[in-house]
Backbone as XML, in Angstrom:
<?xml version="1.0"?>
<chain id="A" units="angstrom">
  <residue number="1" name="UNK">
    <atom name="N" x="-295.171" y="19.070" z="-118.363"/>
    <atom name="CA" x="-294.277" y="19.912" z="-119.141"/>
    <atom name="C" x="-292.836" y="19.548" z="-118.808"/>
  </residue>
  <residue number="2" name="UNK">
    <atom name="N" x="-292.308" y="19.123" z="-119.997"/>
    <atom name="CA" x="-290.579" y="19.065" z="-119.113"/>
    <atom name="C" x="-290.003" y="20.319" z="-118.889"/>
  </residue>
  <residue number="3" name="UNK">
    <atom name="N" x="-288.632" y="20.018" z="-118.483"/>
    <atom name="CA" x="-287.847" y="20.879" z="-117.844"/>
    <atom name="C" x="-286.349" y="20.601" z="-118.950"/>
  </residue>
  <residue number="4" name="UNK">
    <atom name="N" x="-285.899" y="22.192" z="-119.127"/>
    <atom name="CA" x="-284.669" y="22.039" z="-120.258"/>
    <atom name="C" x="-283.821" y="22.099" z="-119.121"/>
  </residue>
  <residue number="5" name="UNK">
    <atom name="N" x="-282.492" y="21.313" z="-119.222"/>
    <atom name="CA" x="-281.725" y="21.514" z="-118.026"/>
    <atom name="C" x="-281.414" y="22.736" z="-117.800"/>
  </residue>
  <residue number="6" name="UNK">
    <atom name="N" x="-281.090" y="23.539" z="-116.534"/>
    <atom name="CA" x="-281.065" y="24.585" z="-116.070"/>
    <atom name="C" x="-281.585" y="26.052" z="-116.558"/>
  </residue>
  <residue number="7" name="UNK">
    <atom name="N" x="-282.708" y="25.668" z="-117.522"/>
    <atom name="CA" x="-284.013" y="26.882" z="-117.829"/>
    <atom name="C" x="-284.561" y="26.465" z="-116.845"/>
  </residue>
  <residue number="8" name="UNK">
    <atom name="N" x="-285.527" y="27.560" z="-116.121"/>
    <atom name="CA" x="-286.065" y="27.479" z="-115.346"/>
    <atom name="C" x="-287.354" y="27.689" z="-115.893"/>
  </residue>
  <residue number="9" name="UNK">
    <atom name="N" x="-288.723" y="27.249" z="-114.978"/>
    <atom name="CA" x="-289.794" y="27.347" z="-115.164"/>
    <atom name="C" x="-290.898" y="27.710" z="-114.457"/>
  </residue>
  <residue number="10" name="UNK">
    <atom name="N" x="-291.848" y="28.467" z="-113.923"/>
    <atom name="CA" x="-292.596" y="28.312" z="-113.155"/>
    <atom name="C" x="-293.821" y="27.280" z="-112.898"/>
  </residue>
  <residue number="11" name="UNK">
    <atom name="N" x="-294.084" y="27.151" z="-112.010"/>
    <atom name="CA" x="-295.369" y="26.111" z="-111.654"/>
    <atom name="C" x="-296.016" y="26.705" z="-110.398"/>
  </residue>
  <residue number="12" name="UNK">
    <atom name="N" x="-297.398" y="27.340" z="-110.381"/>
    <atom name="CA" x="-298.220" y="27.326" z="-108.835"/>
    <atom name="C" x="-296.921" y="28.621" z="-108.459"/>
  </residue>
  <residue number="13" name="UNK">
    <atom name="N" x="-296.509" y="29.770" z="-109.525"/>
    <atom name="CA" x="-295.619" y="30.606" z="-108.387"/>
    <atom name="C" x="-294.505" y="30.226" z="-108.143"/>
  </residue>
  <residue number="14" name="UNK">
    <atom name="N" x="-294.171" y="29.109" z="-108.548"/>
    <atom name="CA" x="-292.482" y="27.954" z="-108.022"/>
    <atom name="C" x="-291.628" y="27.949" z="-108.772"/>
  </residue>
  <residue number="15" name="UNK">
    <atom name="N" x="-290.734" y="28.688" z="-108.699"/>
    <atom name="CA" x="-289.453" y="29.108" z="-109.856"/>
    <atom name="C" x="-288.963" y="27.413" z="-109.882"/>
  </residue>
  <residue number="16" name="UNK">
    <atom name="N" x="-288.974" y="26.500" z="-110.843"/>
    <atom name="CA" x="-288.271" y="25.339" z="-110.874"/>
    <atom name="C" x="-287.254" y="24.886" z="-111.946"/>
  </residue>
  <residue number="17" name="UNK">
    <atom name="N" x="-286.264" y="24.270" z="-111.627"/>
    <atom name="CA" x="-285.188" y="24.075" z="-112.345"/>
    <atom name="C" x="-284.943" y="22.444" z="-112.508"/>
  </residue>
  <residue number="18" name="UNK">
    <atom name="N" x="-284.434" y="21.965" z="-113.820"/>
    <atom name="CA" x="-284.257" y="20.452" z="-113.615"/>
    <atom name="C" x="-282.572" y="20.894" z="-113.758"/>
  </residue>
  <residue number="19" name="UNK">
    <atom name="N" x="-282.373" y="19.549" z="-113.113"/>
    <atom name="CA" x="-281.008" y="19.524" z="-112.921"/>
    <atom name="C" x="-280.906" y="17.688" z="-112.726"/>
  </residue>
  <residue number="20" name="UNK">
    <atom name="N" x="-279.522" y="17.361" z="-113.077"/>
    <atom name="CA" x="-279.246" y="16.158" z="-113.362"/>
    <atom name="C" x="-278.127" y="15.517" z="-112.196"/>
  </residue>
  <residue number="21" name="UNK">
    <atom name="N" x="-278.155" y="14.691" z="-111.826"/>
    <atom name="CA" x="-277.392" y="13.982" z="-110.627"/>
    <atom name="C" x="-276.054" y="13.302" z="-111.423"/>
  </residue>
  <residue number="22" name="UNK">
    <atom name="N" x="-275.119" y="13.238" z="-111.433"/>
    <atom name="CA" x="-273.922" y="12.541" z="-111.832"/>
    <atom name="C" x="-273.608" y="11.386" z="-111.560"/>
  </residue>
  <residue number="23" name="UNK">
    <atom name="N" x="-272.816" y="10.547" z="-111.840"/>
    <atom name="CA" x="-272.878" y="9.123" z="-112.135"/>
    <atom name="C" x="-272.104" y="9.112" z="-110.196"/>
  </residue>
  <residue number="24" name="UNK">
    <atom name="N" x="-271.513" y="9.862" z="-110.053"/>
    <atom name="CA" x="-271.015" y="10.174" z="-108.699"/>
    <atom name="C" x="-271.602" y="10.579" z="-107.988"/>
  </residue>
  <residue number="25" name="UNK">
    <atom name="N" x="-273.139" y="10.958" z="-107.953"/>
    <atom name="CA" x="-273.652" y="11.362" z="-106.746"/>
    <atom name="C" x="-274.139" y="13.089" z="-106.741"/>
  </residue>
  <residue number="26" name="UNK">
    <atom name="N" x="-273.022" y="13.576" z="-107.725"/>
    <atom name="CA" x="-273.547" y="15.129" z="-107.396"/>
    <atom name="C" x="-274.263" y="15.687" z="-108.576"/>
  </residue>
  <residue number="27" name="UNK">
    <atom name="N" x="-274.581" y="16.911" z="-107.907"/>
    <atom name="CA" x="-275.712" y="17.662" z="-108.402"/>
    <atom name="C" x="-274.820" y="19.007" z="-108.575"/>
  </residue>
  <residue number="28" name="UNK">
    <atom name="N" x="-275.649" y="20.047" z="-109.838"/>
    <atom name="CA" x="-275.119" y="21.133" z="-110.079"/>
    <atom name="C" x="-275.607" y="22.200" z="-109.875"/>
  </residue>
  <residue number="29" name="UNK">
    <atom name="N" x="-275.862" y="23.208" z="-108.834"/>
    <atom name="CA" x="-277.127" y="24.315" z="-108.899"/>
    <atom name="C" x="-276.979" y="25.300" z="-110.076"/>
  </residue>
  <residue number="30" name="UNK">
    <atom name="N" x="-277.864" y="25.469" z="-110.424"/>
    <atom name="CA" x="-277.530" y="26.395" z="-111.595"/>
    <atom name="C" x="-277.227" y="27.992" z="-110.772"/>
  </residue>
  <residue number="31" name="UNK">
    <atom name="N" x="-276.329" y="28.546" z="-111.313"/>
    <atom name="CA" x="-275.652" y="29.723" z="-111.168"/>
    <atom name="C" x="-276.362" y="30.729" z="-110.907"/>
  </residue>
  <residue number="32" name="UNK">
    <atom name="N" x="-277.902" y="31.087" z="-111.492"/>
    <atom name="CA" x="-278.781" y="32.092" z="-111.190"/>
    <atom name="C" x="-278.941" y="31.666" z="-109.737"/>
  </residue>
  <residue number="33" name="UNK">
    <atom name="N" x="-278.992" y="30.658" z="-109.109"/>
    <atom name="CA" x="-279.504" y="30.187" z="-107.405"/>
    <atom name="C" x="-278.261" y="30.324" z="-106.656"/>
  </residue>
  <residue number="34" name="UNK">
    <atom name="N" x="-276.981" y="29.655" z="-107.213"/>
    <atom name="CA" x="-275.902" y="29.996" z="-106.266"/>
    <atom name="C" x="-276.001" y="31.359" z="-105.909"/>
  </residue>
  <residue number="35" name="UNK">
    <atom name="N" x="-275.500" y="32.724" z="-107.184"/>
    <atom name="CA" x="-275.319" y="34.011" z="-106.359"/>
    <atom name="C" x="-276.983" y="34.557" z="-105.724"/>
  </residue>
  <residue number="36" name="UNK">
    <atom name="N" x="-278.055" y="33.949" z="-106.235"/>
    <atom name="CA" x="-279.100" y="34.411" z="-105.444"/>
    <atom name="C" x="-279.106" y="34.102" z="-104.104"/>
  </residue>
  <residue number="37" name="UNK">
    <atom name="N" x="-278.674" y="32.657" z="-103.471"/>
    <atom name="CA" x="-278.657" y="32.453" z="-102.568"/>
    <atom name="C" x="-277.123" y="32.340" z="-101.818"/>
  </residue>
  <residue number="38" name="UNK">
    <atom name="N" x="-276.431" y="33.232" z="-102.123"/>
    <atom name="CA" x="-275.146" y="33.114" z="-101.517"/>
    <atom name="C" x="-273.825" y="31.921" z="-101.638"/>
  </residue>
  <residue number="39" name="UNK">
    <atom name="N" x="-273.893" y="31.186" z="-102.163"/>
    <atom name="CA" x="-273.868" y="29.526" z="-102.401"/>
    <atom name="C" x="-272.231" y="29.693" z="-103.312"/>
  </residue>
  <residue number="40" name="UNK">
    <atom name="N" x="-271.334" y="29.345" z="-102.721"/>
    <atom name="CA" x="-270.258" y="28.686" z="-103.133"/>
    <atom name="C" x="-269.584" y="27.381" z="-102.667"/>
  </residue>
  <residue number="41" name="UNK">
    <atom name="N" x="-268.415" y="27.111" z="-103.392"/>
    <atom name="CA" x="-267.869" y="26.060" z="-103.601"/>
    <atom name="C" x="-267.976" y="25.826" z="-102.312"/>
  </residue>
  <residue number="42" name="UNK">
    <atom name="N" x="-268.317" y="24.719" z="-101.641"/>
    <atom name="CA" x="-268.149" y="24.634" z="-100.064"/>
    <atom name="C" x="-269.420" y="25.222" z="-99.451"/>
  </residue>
  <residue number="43" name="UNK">
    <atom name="N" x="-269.843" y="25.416" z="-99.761"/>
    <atom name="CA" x="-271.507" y="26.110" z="-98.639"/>
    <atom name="C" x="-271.880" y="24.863" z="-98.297"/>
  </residue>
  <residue number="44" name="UNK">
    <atom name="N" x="-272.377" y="25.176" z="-97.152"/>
    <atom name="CA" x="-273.256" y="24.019" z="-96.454"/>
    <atom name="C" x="-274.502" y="23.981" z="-96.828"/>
  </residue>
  <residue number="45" name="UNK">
    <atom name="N" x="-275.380" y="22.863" z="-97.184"/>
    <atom name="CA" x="-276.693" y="22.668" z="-97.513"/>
    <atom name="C" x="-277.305" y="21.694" z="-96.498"/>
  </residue>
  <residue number="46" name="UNK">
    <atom name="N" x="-278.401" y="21.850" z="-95.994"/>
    <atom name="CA" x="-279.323" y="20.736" z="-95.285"/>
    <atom name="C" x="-280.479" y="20.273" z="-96.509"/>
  </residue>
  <residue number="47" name="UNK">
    <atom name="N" x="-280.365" y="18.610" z="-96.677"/>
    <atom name="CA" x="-281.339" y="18.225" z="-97.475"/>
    <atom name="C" x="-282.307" y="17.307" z="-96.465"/>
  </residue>
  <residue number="48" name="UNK">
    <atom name="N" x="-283.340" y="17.908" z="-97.077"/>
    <atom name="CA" x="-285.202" y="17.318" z="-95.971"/>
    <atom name="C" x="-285.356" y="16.519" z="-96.925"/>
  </residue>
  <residue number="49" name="UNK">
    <atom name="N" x="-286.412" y="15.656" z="-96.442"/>
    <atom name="CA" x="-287.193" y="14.461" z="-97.240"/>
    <atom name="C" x="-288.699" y="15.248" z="-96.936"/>
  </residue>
  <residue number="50" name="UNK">
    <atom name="N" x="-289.259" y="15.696" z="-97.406"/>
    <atom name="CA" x="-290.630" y="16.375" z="-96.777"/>
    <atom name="C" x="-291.791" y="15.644" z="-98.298"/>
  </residue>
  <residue number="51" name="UNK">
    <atom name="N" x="-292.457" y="14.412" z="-97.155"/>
    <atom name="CA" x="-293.349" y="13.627" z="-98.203"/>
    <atom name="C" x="-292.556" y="12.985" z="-99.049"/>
  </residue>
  <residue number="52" name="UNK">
    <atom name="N" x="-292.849" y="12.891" z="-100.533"/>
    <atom name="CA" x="-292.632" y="12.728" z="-101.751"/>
    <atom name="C" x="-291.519" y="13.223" z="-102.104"/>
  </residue>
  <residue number="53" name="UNK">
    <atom name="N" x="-290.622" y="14.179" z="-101.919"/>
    <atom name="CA" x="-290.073" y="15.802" z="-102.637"/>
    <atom name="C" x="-288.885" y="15.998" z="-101.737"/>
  </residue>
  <residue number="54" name="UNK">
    <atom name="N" x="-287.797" y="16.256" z="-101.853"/>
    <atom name="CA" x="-286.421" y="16.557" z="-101.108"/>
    <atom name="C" x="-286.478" y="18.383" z="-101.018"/>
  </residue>
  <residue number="55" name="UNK">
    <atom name="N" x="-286.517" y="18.916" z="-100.852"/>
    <atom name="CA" x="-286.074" y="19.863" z="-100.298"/>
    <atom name="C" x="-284.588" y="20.282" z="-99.883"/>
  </residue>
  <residue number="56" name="UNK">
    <atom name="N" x="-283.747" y="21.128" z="-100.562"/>
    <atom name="CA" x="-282.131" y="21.586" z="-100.180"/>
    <atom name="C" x="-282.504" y="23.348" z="-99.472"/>
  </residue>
  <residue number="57" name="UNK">
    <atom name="N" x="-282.107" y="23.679" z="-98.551"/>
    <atom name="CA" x="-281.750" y="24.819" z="-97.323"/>
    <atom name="C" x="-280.601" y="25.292" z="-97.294"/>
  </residue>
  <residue number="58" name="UNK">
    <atom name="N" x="-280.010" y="26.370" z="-98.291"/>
    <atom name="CA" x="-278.898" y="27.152" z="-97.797"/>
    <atom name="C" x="-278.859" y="27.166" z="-96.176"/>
  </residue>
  <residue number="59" name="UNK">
    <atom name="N" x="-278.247" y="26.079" z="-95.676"/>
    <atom name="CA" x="-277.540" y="26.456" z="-93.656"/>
    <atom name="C" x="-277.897" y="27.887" z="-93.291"/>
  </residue>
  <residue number="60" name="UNK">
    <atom name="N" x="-276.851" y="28.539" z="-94.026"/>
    <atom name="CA" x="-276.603" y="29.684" z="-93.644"/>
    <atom name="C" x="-278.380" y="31.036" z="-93.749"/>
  </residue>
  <residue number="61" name="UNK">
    <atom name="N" x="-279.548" y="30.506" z="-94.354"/>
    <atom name="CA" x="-280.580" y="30.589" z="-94.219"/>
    <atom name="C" x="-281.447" y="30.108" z="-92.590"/>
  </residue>
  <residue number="62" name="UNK">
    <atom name="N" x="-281.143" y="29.378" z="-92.348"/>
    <atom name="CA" x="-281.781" y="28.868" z="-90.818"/>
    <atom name="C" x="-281.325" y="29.386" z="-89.747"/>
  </residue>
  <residue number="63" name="UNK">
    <atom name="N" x="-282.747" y="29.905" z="-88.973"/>
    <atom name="CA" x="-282.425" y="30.283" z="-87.991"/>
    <atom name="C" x="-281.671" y="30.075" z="-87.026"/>
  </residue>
  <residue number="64" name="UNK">
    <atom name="N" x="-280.391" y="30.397" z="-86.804"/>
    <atom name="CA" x="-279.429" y="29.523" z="-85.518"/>
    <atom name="C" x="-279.404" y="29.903" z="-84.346"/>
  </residue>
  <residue number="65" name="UNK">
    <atom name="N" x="-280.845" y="30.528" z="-83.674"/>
    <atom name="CA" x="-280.331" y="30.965" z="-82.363"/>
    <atom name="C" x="-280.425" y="30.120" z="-81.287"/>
  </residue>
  <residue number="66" name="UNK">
    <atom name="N" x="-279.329" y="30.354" z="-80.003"/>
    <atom name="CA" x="-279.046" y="29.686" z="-79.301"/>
    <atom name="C" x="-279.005" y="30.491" z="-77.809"/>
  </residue>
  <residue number="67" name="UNK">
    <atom name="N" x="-279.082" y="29.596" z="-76.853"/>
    <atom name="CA" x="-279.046" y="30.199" z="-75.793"/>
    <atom name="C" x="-277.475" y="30.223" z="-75.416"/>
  </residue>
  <residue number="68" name="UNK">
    <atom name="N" x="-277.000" y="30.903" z="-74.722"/>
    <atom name="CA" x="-275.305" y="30.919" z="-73.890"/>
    <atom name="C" x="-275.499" y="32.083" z="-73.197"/>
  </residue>
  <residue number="69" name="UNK">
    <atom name="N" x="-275.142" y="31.553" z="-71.618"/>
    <atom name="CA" x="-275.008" y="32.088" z="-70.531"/>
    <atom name="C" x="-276.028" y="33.323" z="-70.260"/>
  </residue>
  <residue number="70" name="UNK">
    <atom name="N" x="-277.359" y="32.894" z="-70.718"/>
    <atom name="CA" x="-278.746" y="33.555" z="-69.955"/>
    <atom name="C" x="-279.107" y="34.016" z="-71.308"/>
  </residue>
  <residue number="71" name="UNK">
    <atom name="N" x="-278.295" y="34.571" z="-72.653"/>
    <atom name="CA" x="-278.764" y="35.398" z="-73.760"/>
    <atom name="C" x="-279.060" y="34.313" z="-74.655"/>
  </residue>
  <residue number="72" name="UNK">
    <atom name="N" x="-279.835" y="35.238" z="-75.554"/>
    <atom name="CA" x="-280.126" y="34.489" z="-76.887"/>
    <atom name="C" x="-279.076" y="35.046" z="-77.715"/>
  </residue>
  <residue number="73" name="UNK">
    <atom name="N" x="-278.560" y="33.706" z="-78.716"/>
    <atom name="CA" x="-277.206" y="34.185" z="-79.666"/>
    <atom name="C" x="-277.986" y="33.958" z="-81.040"/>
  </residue>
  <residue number="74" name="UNK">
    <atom name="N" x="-277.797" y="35.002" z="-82.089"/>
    <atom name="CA" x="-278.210" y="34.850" z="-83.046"/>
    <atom name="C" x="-276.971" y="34.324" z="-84.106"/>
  </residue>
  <residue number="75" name="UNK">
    <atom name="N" x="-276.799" y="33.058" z="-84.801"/>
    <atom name="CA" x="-275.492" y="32.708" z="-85.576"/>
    <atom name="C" x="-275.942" y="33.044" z="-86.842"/>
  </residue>
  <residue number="76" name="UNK">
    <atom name="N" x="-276.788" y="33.285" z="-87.519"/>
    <atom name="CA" x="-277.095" y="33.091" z="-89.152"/>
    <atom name="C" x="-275.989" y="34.265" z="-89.457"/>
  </residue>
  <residue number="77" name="UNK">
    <atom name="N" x="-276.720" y="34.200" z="-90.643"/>
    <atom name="CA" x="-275.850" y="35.350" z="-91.305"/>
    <atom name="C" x="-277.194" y="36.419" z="-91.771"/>
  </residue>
  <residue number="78" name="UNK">
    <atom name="N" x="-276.859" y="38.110" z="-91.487"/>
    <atom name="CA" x="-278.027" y="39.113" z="-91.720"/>
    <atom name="C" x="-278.130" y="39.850" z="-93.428"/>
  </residue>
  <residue number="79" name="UNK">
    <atom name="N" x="-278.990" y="39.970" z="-93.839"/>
    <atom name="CA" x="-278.894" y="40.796" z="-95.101"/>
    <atom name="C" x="-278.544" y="41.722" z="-95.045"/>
  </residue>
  <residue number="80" name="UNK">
    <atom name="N" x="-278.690" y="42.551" z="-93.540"/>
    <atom name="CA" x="-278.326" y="43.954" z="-93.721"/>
    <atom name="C" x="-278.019" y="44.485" z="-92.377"/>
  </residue>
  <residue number="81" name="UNK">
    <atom name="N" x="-277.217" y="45.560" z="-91.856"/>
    <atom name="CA" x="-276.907" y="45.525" z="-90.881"/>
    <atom name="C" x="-277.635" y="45.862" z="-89.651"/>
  </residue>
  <residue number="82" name="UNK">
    <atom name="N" x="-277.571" y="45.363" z="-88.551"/>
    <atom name="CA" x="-278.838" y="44.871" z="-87.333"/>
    <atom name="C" x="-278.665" y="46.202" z="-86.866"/>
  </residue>
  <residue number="83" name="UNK">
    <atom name="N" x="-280.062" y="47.088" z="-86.405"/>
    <atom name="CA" x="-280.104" y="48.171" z="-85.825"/>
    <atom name="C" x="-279.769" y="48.456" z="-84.795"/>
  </residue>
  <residue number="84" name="UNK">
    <atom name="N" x="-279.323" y="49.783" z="-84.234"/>
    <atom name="CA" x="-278.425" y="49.732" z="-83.326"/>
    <atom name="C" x="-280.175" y="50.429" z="-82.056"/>
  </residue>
  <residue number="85" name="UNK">
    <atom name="N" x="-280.273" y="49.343" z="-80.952"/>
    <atom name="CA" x="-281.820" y="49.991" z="-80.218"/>
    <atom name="C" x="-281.414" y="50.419" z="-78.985"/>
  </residue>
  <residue number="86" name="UNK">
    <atom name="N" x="-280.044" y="51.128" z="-78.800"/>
    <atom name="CA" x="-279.875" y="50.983" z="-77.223"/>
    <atom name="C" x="-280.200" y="52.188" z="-76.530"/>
  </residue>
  <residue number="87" name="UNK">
    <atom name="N" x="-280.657" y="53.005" z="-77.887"/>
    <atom name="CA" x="-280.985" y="54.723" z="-77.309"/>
    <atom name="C" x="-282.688" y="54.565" z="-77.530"/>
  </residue>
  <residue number="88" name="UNK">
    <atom name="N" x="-283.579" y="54.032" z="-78.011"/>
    <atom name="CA" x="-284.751" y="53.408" z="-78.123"/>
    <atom name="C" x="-285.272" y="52.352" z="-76.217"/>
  </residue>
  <residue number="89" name="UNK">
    <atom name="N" x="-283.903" y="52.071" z="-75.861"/>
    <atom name="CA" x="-284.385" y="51.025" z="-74.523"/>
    <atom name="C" x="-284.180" y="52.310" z="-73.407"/>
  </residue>
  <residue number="90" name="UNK">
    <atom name="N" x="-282.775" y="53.027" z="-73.902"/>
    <atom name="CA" x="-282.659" y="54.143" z="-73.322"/>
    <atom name="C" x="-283.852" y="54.853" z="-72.572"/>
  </residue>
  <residue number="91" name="UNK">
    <atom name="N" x="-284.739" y="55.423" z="-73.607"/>
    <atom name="CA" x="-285.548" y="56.202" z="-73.499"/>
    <atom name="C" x="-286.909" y="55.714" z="-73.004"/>
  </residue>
  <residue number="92" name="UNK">
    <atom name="N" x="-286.930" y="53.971" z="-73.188"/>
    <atom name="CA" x="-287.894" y="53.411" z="-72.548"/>
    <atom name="C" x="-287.718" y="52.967" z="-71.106"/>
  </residue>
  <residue number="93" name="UNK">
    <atom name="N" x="-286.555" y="53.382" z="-71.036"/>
    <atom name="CA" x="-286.459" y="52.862" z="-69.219"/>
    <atom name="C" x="-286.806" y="54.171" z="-68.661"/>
  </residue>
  <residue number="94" name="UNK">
    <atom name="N" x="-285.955" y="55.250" z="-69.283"/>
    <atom name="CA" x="-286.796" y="56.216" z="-68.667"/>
    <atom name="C" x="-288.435" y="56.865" z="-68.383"/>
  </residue>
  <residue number="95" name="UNK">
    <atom name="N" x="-289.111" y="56.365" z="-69.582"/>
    <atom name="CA" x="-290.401" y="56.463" z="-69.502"/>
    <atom name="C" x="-290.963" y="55.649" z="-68.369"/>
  </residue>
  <residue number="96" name="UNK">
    <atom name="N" x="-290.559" y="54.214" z="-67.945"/>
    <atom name="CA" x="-290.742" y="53.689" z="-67.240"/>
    <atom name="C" x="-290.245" y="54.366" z="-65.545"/>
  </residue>
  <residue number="97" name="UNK">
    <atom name="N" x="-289.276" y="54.668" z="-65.453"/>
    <atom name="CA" x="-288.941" y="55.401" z="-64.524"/>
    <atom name="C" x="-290.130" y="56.642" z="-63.679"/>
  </residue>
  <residue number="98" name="UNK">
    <atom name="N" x="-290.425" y="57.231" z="-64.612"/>
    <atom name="CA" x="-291.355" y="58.315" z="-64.346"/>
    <atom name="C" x="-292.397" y="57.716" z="-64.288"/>
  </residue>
  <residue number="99" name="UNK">
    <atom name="N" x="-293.213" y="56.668" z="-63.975"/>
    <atom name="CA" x="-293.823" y="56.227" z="-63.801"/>
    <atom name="C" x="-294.324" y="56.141" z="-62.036"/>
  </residue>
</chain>
């Protein structure tokens, strides 16, 4: 089945889009994927070779954690804001305590 440039189509569940490479090298995401996936002028992308098939990774999608000075650092970016657990450890040290 072809692909109309930037209609999308499904296959196997797989939202897919054709898109065309420029005589220069670049490529255009279609606009429904940029604001779905956060994606402006300048975003960083990682492209895989996986088999046959390239694969592109919004960066800012991958997990970036890192170790520094004994902790784990989380760099990505969150959908929503990270829960606050310090009255949850609170209450588990004390359970532990009474022990």
């Amino acid at each position: 089945m072809a692909l109309d440039e930037g209609c999308p189509t499904t296959y196997n569940g797989i939202m897919e889009h054709q898109i065309t490479i420029d005589a220069s090298g670049r490529l255009v995401i279609p606009k429904a994927l940029r604001r779905r996936f956060h994606l402006s002028g300048g975003s960083s992308l990682i492209l895989r070779e996986e088999d046959d098939h390239l694969v592109l990774i919004p960066r800012h999608l991958l997990s970036l954690v890192h170790e520094k000075a004994g902790l784990l650092i989380f760099g990505g970016r969150l959908d929503e804001a990270f829960p606050d657990h310090r009255s949850l450890r609170e209450e588990r040290l004390d359970r532990l305590s009474m022990l």
